[in-house]
N, C-alpha and C positions, 0 to 999 in steps of 0.2 A: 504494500500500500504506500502511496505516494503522498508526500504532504501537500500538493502543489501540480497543476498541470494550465497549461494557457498555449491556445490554437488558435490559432489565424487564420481565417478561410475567407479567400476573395471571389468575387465575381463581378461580370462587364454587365450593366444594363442600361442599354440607351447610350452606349460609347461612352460611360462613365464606370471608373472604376468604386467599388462599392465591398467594404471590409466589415468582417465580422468577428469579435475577439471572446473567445471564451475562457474561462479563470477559475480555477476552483483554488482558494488557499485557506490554508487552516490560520485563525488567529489567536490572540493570546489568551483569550478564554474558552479554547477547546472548540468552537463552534467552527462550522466549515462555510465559509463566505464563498459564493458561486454570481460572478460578477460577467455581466452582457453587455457589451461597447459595438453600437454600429455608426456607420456612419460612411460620408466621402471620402478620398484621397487627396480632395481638393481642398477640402476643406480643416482649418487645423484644428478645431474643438470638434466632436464625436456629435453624431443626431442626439444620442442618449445614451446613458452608463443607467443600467439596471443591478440594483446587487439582493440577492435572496440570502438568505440564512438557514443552515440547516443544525440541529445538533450532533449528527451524525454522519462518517462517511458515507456510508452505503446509497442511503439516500440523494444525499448531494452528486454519487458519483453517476448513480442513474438519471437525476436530473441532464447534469452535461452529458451523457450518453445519448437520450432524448432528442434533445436540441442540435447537437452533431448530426444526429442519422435526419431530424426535419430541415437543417441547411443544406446537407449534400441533396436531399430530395429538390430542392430550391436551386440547386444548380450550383451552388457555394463550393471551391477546391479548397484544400491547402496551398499555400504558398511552395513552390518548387525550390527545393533546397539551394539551386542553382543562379537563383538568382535573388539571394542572399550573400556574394560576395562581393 
């Protein structure tokens, strides 16, 4: 089990690029913060930061598992390793 996981999954609509950031981190009082950033590339403040609270992993981690499998359904990639250099 992982304290901590954050994915980046982009996609084109309308000849704009359009990012989606998923976050799951544990904080100081045990609780699992599961945090949602979408928004432009053109843009430098996000549409919106969503953050939910869970008290436990299990649940938090099926949340972000969720939302993963309804972005890729949405057309949403990961970011290509490759062009990160």
């Amino acid at each position: 089990m992982q304290s901590s996981y954050r994915i980046t999954l982009f996609r084109e609509v309308n000849h704009k690029i359009r990012y989606y950031k998923l976050a799951l981190m544990l904080n100081l009082f045990g609780e699992y913060i599961f945090t949602k950033e979408y928004g432009s590339l053109k843009r430098a403040k996000p549409t919106r930061v969503i953050e939910e609270y869970y008290e436990s992993y299990k649940p938090a981690y099926q949340h972000l598992q969720n939302k993963l499998q309804e972005k890729y359904k949405r057309g949403y990639k990961k970011l290509n390793p490759a062009f990160t250099k």
